[in-house]
Each structure stands twice: as structure tokens, then as C-alpha cells.
NUZALO-167424 format. One record per residue (C-alpha): y, x, z. Coordinates in pm, whole numbers, padded with zeros to 5 digits, always signed. Layout:
YXZ ...
This chain:
-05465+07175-04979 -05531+06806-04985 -05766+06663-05193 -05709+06450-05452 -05893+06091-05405 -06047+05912-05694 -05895+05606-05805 -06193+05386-05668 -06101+05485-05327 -05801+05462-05298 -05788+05102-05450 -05977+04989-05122 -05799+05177-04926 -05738+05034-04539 -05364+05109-04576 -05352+04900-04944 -05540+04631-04791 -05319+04593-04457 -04990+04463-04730 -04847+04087-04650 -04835+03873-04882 -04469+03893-04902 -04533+04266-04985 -04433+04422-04636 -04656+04647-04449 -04877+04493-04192 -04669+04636-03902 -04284+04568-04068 -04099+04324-03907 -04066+03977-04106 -03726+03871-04230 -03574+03638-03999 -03662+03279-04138 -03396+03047-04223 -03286+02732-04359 -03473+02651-04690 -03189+02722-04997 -03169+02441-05243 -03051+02498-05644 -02809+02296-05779 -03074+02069-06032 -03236+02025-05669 -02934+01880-05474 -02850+01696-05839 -03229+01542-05855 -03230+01448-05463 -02840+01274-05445 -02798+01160-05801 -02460+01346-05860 -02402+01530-06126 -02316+01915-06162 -01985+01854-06293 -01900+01666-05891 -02129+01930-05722 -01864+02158-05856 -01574+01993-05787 -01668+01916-05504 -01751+02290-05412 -01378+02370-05535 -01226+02101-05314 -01412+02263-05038 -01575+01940-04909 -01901+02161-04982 -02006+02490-04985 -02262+02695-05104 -02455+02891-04909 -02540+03169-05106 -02481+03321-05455 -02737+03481-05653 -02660+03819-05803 -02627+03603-06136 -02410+03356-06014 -02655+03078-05899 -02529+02894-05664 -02747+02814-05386 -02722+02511-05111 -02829+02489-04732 -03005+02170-04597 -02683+02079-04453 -02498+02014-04798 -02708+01695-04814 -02575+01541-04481 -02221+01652-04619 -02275+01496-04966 -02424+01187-04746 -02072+01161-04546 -01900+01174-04854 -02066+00920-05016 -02008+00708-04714 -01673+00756-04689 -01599+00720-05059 -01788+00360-05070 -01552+00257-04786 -01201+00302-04991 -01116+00677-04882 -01030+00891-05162 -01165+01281-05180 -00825+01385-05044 -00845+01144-04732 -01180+01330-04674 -01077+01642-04735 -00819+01570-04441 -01098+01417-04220 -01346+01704-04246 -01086+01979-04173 -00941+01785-03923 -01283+01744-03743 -01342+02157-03824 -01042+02232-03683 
């Protein structure tokens, strides 16, 4: 039979102190990184549009979201910004959201 260690050992234990930060064992693979994810008061704060366009927007599919949370938190890749860019762009130049609807499935397709 095993015996029991005391608490003060096994708080220093080797195996306790080997943990990541990202609370992983030392000798676990690391989630693959990726693309930073943005919130929406993130991608409102760095273009200036408001959450009411982000959304229609989203509907419209000019953008999409990259991720959900489980509580329905929308979350945004790095590229959304160079989309929200072209739209801008585009928009400033006379073409309505339909017209660039048309151009970015066009160019998808």
C-alpha cells in the first residue's frame, strides 16, 4: 500500500511544478497558435462603426465572424479589418453595399 504524502510535499511536488502557464503539462503539446480573435467593442473602437453595421454587415455576408462563443459572442479574425477597410473604400467611391456584395463574391468565386 502506498503511502499517503502530507500536504507540504506534495504542494512542491516536481510534477505540480512542471504545469505551463496555460495549465498544460510540461510535455503536452501546445494548441496550434492562430490569428488573434477580436470582440465586437474591439473592431467598433478600432474602425469607428457601430454594432448595429457590424451586424448588418455580418447578415449581408460582406463579413464574417470567425468564431462564436458558447454564449453567443461573436468573435472577429484580423482579416475583418482589411474587409471593413475595402468596404469603406468602396462605399466612399459611390458603390452601394449591394454593388459590393456583387464585387466580393464575384472575386470569391
Amino acid at each position: 500500500m502506498l503511502a499517503r504524502m502530507p500536504a507540504a510535499v506534495h504542494a512542491t511536488s516536481p510534477r505540480l511544478a512542471m504545469r505551463r502557464v496555460d495549465g498544460y503539462p510540461a510535455g503536452m503539446p501546445r494548441k496550434k497558435q492562430t490569428q488573434p480573435l477580436f470582440t465586437t467593442g474591439q473592431v467598433m473602437k478600432r474602425t469607428g462603426l457601430s454594432r448595429q453595421v457590424l451586424y448588418q454587415y455580418s447578415t449581408m455576408g460582406l463579413i464574417r465572424e470567425a468564431t462564436t462563443t458558447p454564449k453567443g459572442h461573436r468573435r472577429y479574425s484580423e482579416d475583418v479589418f482589411q474587409h471593413l477597410d475595402l468596404i469603406r473604400e468602396l462605399n466612399q467611391t459611390g458603390y452601394t453595399l449591394r454593388d459590393i456584395k456583387e464585387i466580393f463574391f464575384t472575386r470569391a468565386g
